[in-house]
Residue, then its C-alpha position, 0 to 999 in steps of 0.5 A: x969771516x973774510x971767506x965767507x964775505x967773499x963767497x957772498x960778495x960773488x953771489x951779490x955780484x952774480x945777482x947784479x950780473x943777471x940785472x944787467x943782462x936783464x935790462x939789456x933784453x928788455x931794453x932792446x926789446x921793448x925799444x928797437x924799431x922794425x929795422x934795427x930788430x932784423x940786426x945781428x946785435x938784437x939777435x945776440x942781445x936776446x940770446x943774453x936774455x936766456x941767461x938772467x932767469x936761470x940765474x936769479x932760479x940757480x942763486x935762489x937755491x944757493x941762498x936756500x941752501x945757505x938758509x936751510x943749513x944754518x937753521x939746521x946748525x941751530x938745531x931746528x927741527x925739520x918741520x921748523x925749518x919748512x915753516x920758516x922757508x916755504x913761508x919765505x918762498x910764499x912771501x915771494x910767490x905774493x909779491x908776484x902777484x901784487x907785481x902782476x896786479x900792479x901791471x894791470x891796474x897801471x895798463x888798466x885799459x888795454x891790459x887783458x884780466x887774464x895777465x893777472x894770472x900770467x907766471x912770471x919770474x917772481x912766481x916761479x921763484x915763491x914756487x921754486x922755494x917752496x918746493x925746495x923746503x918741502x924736499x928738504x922737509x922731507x930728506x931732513x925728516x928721513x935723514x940722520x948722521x953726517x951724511x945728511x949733506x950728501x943725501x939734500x945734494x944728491x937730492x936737490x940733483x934728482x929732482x932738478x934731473x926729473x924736472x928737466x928730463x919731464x919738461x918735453x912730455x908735459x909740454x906736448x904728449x903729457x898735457x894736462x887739459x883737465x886742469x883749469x889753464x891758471x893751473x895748468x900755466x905752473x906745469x907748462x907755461x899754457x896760459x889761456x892761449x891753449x898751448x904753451x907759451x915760451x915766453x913764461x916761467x913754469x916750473x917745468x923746466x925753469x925749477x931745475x936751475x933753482x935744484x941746482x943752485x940748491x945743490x952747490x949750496x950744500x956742496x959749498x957748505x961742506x967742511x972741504x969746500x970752506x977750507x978750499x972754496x976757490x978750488x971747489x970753484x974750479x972743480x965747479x967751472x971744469x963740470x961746467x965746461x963738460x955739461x957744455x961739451x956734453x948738451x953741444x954733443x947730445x944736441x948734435x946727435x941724431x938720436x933723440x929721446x924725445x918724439x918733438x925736440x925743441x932745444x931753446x924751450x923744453x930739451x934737457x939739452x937746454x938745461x945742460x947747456x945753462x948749466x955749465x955756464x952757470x957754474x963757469x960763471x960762478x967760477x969766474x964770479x968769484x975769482x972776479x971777486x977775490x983777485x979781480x977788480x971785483x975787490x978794488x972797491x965799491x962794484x955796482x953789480x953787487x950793489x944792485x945785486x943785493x937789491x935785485x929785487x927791487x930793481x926788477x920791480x922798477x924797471x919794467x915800467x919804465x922799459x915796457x910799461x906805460x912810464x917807458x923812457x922812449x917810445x917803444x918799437x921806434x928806436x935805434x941801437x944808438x938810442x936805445x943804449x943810450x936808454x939802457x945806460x939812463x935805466x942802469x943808472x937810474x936803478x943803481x942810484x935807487x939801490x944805494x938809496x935802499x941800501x942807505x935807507x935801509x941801514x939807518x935807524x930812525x930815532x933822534x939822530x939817524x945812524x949806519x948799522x953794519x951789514x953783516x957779512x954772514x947773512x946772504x942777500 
């Protein structure tokens, strides 16, 4: 039991790591004015800002992973298994839409329609979950025996590799202009602007990170795994460290695959490179929390990673939104991180009253239920 807490405290921890990396982007972004944005610190702030989403894609495929073995484990047929998580995944596929709706009636005015139909994080993530139980639908129904691990692994890898290595075609000599551009949007992020648009969240290449999260979740469910998990790790952080070494030694030749490279939008090298530090960071995500200061006590990055969805609602309107804390395009480093502390604090106060409100059974008197430590956030 207490390695399996652990394993989910450092998942939690790592949702709360992509929150915060979340909100320093969007702060500084939305805030700094003219001057400070020409600063080496804005550049470095929105170089942090490519790790979040690959995050929160890579700890949905684990938490899929979790998901789709345990339901496996009592015995549920593969199609019973797709109901249950491709229906989760359209749950969350329509509260991206409700987000996206909620952000137009709020900018009512100014806002054009077609942000209504715009692919963002939220979206990808339903689609990405969505897909996932329809591969596992799919190898589960074809699967038998005790390999059926290694065939959802060796799986979930493919098609993160596919996805990837077919992002640059379908981003510029593969385009698809037969398909009406909301379609179109979830192949390759065009929007109505007749091109694709870095600032989206297709499916190609963001649903590569969620395929690989999938991956290493059945890969820590695997009986070795349980009994070793903090060597699992290990291995997990040394394969890090090579994907880096090999996306720096690809990105660095003068050999490409592809006619139009373009490495922080649509090169597999890219992909690699996020990768291995997603695994490095996973490694020290849960050493952090097994021997670290992670265990010391309360840790507000895995509060907020439990309810990091939650969060992610809240703060874009007061950061980018017509409820912004400070006036937006105007402000100092100083101020600005200022305003980002307020927005931390503010969003960890809302998820420990979640938190508290959501373990409370209403009834005569109001009473704390356990947190089961078995069931991932």
């Amino acid at each position: 039991m207490a390695a399996v807490k652990s394993r989910l405290d450092y998942i939690d921890w790592m949702r709360g790591l992509a929150c915060v990396l979340m909100f320093q982007t969007h702060c500084y972004d939305a805030w700094l004015g003219p001057e400070a944005r020409k600063s080496t610190f804005f550049m470095w702030s929105q170089l942090g800002g490519t790790l979040p989403a690959p995050l929160f894609l890579f700890l949905a495929g684990v938490s899929f992973a979790l998901v789709t073995d345990k339901l496996r484990m009592k015995g549920l047929p593969p199609a019973q298994i797709a109901r249950t998580t491709i229906k989760r995944g359209a749950e969350i596929f329509a509260l991206g839409l409700l987000f996206r709706l909620q952000e137009f009636l709020i900018a009512l005015g100014w806002a054009p329609w077609s942000d209504l139909l715009r692919v963002d994080i939220l979206n990808t993530i339903g689609v990405s979950m969505m897909l996932m139980g329809m591969m596992c639908w799919i190898t589960l129904a074809v699967s038998q025996g005790s390999k059926i691990r290694a065939r959802l692994i060796a799986a979930a890898v493919t098609v993160a590799a596919i996805i990837s290595l077919l992002c640059p075609l379908l981003w510029t000599t593969w385009r698809l202009p037969g398909l009406p551009w909301p379609l179109e949007s979830y192949i390759n992020g065009v929007h109505n602007l007749g091109q694709p648009q870095p600032w989206l969240f297709p499916i190609f290449p963001w649903t590569a990170f969620a395929f690989a999260g999938l991956a290493l979740g059945f890969i820590m469910l695997a009986d070795w795994s349980r009994q070793q998990p903090g060597k699992l790790l290990a291995l997990a952080g040394a394969a890090g460290v090579l994907l880096i070494g090999l996306a720096r030694w690809f990105d660095h030749s003068s050999w490409h695959w592809y006619a139009i490279y373009d490495y922080w939008h649509t090169s597999p090298n890219f992909f690699l490179m996020r990768a291995g530090m997603l695994l490095v960071i996973v490694l020290g995500a849960y050493a952090w929390c097994r021997w670290g200061a992670g265990r010391w006590g309360f840790s507000p990055l895995i509060q907020m990673g439990q309810t990091s969805l939650l969060v992610y609602w809240l703060h874009i309107e007061f950061v980018y939104g017509r409820f912004s804390i400070l006036h937006k395009k105007s402000q100092s480093i100083a101020s600005a991180s200022l305003g980002l502390l307020i927005i931390f604090t503010a969003m960890l106060l809302v998820s420990l009253l979640r938190t508290k409100l959501k373990g409370m059974q209403w009834g005569v008197q109001l009473q704390p239920q356990k947190r089961e430590a078995t069931q991932p956030s």
